[in-house]
N, C-alpha and C positions, 0 to 999 in steps of 0.2 A: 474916423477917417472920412473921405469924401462920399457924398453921395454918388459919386460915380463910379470910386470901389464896387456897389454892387450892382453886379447885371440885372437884378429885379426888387430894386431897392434896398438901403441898407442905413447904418446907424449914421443921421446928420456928424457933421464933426462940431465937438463939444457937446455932444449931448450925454446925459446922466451916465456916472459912470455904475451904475446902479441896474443897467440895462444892456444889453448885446442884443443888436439887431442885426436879423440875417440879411444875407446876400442874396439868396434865393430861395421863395416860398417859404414862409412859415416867421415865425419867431424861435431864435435861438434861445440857449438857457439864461431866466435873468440871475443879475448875483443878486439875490434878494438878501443872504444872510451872510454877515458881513462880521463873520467869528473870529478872524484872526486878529490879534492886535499889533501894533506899530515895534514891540519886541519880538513877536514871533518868527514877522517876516525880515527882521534886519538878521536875525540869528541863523534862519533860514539860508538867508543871502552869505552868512558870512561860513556858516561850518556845515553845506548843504551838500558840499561835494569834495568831502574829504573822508577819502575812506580809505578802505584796504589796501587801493592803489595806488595811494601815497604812501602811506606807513609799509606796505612788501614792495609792492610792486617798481616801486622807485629805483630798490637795487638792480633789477635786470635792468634797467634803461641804462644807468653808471657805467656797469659792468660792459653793454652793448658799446658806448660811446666818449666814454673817460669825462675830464671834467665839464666840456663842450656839452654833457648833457643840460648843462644850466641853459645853453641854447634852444634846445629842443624842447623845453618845458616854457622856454619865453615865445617863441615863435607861433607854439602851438597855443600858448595864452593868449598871443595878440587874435588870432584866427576865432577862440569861443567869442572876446572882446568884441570883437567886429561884428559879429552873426549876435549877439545879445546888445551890441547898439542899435541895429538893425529892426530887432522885435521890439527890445523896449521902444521906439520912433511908434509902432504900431499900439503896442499895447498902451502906452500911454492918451492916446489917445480915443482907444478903442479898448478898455478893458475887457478880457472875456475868459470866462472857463476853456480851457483847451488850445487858448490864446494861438500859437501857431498854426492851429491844422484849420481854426474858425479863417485866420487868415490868408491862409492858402486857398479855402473852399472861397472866397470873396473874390480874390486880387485874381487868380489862373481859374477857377472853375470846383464841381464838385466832386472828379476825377482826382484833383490835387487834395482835397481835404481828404478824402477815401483814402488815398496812398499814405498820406504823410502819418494821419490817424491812427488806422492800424497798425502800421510799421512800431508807430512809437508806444503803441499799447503793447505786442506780439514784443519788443526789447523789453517792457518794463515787466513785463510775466516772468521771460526769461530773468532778469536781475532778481525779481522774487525770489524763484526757483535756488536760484546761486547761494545768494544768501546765505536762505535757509539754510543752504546742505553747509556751507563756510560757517556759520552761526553752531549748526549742530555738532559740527567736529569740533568746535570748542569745548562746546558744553562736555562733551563726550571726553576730551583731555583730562577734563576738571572733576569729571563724576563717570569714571568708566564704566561704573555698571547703568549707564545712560545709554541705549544706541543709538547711532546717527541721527538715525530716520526720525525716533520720537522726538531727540532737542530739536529737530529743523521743525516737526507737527505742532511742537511746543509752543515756539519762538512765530510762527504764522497764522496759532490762535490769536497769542498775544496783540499782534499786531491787527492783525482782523479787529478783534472787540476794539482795539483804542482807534481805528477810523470807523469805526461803526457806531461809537457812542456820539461823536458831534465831533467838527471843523477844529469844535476850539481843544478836544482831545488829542486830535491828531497835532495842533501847532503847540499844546503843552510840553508832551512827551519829544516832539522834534527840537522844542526849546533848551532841553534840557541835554537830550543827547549831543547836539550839538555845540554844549554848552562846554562839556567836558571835552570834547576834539580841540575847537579853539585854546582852551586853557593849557591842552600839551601840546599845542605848536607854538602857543606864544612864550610856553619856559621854555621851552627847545631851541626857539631865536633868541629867546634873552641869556642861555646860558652858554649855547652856543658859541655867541658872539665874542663873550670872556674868554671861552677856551678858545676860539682860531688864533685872539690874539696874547694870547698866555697868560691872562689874565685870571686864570680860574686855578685853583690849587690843585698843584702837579701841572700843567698844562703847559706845554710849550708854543712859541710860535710856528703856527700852521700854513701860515698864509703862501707859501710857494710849493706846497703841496698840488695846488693849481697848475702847474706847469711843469714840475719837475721829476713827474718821472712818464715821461715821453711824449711831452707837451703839452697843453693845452685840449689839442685834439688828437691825440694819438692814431685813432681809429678815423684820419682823414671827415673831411665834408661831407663826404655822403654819410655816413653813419649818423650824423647829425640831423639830416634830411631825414632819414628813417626812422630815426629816433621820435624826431615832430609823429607820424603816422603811429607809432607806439603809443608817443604820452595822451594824445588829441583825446582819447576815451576817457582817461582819466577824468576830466576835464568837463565830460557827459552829465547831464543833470542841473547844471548852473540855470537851465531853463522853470525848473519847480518855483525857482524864486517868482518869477514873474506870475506863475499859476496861482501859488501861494497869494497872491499882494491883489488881484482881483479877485479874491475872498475876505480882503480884510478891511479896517474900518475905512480908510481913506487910500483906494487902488490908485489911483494916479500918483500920489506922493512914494508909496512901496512901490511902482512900478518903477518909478524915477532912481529911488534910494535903492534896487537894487543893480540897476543896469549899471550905475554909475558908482557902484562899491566891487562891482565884479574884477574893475580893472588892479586895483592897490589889493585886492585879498590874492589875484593870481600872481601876482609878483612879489606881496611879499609872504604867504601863507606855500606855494610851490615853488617860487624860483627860490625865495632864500630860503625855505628849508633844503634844497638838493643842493644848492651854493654851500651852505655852509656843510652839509655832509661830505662833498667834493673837497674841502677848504682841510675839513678835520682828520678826515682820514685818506690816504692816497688808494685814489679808484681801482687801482688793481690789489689793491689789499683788502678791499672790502669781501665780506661771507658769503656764500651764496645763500640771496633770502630765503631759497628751501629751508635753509641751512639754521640762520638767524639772519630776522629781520634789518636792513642798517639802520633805524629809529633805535630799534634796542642794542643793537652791538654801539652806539654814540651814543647810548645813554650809560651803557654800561663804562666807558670810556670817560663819564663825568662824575664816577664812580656815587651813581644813584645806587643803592642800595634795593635789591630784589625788581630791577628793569626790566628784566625779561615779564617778569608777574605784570606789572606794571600795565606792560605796553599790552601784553597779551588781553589784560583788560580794557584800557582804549578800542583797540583791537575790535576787538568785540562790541564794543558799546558804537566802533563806526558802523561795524554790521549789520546792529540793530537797528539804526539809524537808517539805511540804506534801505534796508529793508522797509522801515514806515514809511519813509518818504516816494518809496519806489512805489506802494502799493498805493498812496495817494494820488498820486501821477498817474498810473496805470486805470485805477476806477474815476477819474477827472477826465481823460481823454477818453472814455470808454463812454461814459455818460454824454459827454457831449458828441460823439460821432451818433449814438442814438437820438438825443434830440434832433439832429438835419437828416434823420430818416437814414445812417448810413452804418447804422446797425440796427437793433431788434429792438422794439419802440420800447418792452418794457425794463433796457437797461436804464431808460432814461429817470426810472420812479425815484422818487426821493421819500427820505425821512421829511416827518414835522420841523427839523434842524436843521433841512440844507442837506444833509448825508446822501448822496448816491447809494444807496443800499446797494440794489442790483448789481453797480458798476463794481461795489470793493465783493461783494461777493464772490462773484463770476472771474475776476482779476485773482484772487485767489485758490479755486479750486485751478486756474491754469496752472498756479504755483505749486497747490498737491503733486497733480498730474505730475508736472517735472522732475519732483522730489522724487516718486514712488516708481515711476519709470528706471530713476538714476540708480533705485537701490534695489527694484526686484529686477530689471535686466543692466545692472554697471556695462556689460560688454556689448549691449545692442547698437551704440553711440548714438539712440537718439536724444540724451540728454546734449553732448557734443553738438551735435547738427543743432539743434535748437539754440544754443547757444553762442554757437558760429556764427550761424543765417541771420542772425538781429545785429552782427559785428558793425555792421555798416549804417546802420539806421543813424545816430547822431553825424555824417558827411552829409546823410539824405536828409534831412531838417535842416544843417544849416545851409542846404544849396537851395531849397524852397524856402527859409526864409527872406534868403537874398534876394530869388527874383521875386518874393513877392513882395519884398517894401519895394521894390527898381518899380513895379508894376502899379501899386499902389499910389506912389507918388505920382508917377507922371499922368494917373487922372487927378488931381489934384489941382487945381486953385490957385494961384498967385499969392490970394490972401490967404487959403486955406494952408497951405504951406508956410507963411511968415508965422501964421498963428501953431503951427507943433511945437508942442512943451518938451518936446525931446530932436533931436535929431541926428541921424548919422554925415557924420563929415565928407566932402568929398564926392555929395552924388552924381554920377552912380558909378564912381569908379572904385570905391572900396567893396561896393556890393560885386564887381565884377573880380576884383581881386580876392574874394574868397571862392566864387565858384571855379578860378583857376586854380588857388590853392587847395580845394579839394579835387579836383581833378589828378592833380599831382600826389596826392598823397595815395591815392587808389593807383594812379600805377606803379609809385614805390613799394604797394603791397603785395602788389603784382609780380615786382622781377627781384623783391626780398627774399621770400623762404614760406615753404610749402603752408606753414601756420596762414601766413594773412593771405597767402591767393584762395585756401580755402574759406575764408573770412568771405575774402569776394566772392568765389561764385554760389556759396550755398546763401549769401544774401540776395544775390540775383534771384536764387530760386524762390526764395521768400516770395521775392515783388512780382517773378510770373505767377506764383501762385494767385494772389491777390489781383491782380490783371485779369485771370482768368474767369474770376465770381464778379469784376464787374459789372459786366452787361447785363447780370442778375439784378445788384444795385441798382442800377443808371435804370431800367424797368422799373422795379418799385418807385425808387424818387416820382417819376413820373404818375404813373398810376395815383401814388400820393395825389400828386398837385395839380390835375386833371382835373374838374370839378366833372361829377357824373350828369348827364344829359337829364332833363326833365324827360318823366315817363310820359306820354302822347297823354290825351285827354280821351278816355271814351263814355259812349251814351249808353247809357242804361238800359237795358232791355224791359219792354213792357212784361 
């Protein structure tokens, strides 16, 4: 970015993408180690954020909104599209560990990196936490005399040691799990496809399934509307790609390749999978996912052979997925809020490899914490609150990342602007049309149903919380980068 991005100097544009330069006082973390390769992060980008909540979670959006859910998952796609045009515009140009919250600490101040930071560490603990416990009740299905608590202990060792060993462990094992996600969404669209149009043995013509039993939208426009506010989380995490690609051999080219593969994986990895779920089975016929997932009741339907095992295993292996990449994410912004002094310096230590040691540690025992609260008090609900209060953190990232490319840019250059290797279209009116669109979907949560108003205000109480220790911060910073006065000179006594 520009030299004018930062208030007390900051990284020229074009310079090494090998470096992140602060904004204020200090040097940020450099990417010195440069572990992930050109497959890690495209795999990354492609099966990063497909998880539980497409495979369950999909049938209640259906079930909410009939086959008009295919809207609500396009709408909500175009919205992450926008907000990851937006950062990739940044990070391309400006590679950095923590990429968004370095940005915001730049373009608004070190109040907005403080906010956005924690916020997105304090969600990624909580997703820990979920995981596990969603992880361990599998295990626990599959080996009863297993109990919860120990498959989720299990399943968060596991994960701990594989970012703890090196970069390139954690982008092996993300390679792979996500390796297997992609492989059952793309037989799922290929076979799909054959059965909506009767094409697959037994299968008849599906295709007015779409319309024919009580519309298109049965459940009116608004439910549509609300639907967008449902699916939008789903959708959360598409941001690791870019964390990811400023760790690996050539961060500008993975910055680029994922910003710009985000758009064709949400449309055709979420919208046609629910399209063609909508297509093959009629929305009011489908199970409830308590019940049975709609991934395995349409696969059972393509009469795959033990589907339910099948999926249950995917399933899981999204789980596991979620879980490495979440604690990636979590000790990545943790480590870099410590390097600009806005946590405790020595989260900032690293392995010989590049490893934030401190940051996956410390990001982990949050995720004990969660587990073992959930299991020795289930009725206390502060696993509940904890997982509520971070509902809203992906609206809040992508409303700071808008204003802060709107902000960024307009210090910027004539020429400095002709020369960005990325850009968002439209400036700044697409950046203005997401933070209306998030606007809106917060009060859709609002006059919805008790679930998302409590979404909103126990996340309000998160960010007073957080408001409240800043002045603690915003003190230290200071103190930091005060240079201490020379002590006076005195004479010597005879």
């Amino acid at each position: 970015m520009s030299n004018d991005g930062a208030p007390h100097g900051g990284a020229p544009s074009g310079s090494s993408a090998a470096t992140t330069a602060t904004a204020a006082g200090g040097d940020s973390p450099e990417i010195t180690h440069k572990a992930l390769r050109s497959r890690h992060v495209t795999m990354i980008t492609l099966g990063g954020i497909i998880g539980a909540s497409l495979f369950v979670g999909s049938g209640n959006v259906i079930r909410m909104v009939g086959p008009a859910a295919v809207l609500s998952y396009l709408l909500g796609g175009l919205l992450v599209f926008l907000a990851m045009r937006m950062l990739g515009e940044m990070a391309a140009a400006r590679p950095a560990v923590g990429s968004f919250m370095e940005y915001a600490r730049v373009g608004l101040g070190e109040w907005a990196g403080y906010f956005v930071g924690w916020l997105y560490w304090y969600f990624w603990v909580g997703v820990i936490a979920f995981e596990a416990v969603v992880g361990g009740s599998l295990l626990a299905g599959w080996f009863p005399a297993m109990p919860v608590w120990l498959g989720s202990v299990i399943l968060l060792l596991i994960f701990t040691g594989t970012n703890l060993i090196s970069v390139r462990s954690f982008g092996e094992v993300e390679f792979w799990l996500a390796s297997v996600k992609v492989a059952v969404i793309v037989a799922f669209l290929a076979v799909g496809t054959l059965f909506a149009f009767g094409l697959w043995p037994g299968a008849g013509f599906s295709i007015p399934n779409l319309w024919q039993h009580g519309g298109f939208a049965p459940e009116g426009g608004w439910a549509v509307v609300s639907g967008v506010a449902v699916v939008i989380f789903s959708y959360f995490g598409t941001e690791i790609a870019v964390m990811a690609a400023a760790e690996s051999e050539d961060p500008a080219k993975g910055i680029r390749q994922a910003t710009v593969t985000v758009v064709w994986r949400i449309l055709i990895f979420f919208v046609g999978s629910i399209l063609l779920i909508v297509t093959i089975v009629p929305w009011n016929q489908l199970p409830d996912p308590d019940e049975q997932a709609p991934f395995v009741y349409v696969f059972d339907l393509f009469g795959v052979p033990g589907a339910e095992t099948i999926m249950s295993i995917v399933i899981f292996t999204a789980v596991c997925s979620v879980l490495n990449s979440g604690l990636y994410s979590a000790a990545r912004m943790f480590s870099a809020l410590a390097a600009e002094g806005l946590a405790p310096r020595i989260v900032a230590r690293k392995s010989k490899n590049g490893v934030p040691v401190v940051a996956v540690i410390a990001s982990t025992l949050g995720g004990y914490a969660a587990v073992f609260v959930n299991f020795l008090a289930p009725e206390s609900g502060i696993f509940d609150f904890i997982m509520n209060s971070a509902g809203l953190v992906a609206l809040f990232v992508y409303v700071f990342v808008a204003i802060t490319q709107m902000k960024l840019r307009s210090r910027m250059s004539p020429e400095e602007r002709a020369n960005l290797k990325l850009k968002i279209w439209l400036h700044p009116w697409l950046g203005i049309l997401v933070i209306v669109a998030v606007a809106g979907i917060v009060v859709v949560m609002l006059v919805s149903d008790d679930a998302s108003r409590t979404q909103v205000w126990t996340s309000l109480v998160a960010v007073g919380v957080l408001a409240v220790f800043w002045p603690l911060v915003r003190r230290n910073l200071r103190r930091r980068r005060t240079p201490r006065a020379a002590a006076p000179a005195t004479t010597p006594t005879a």
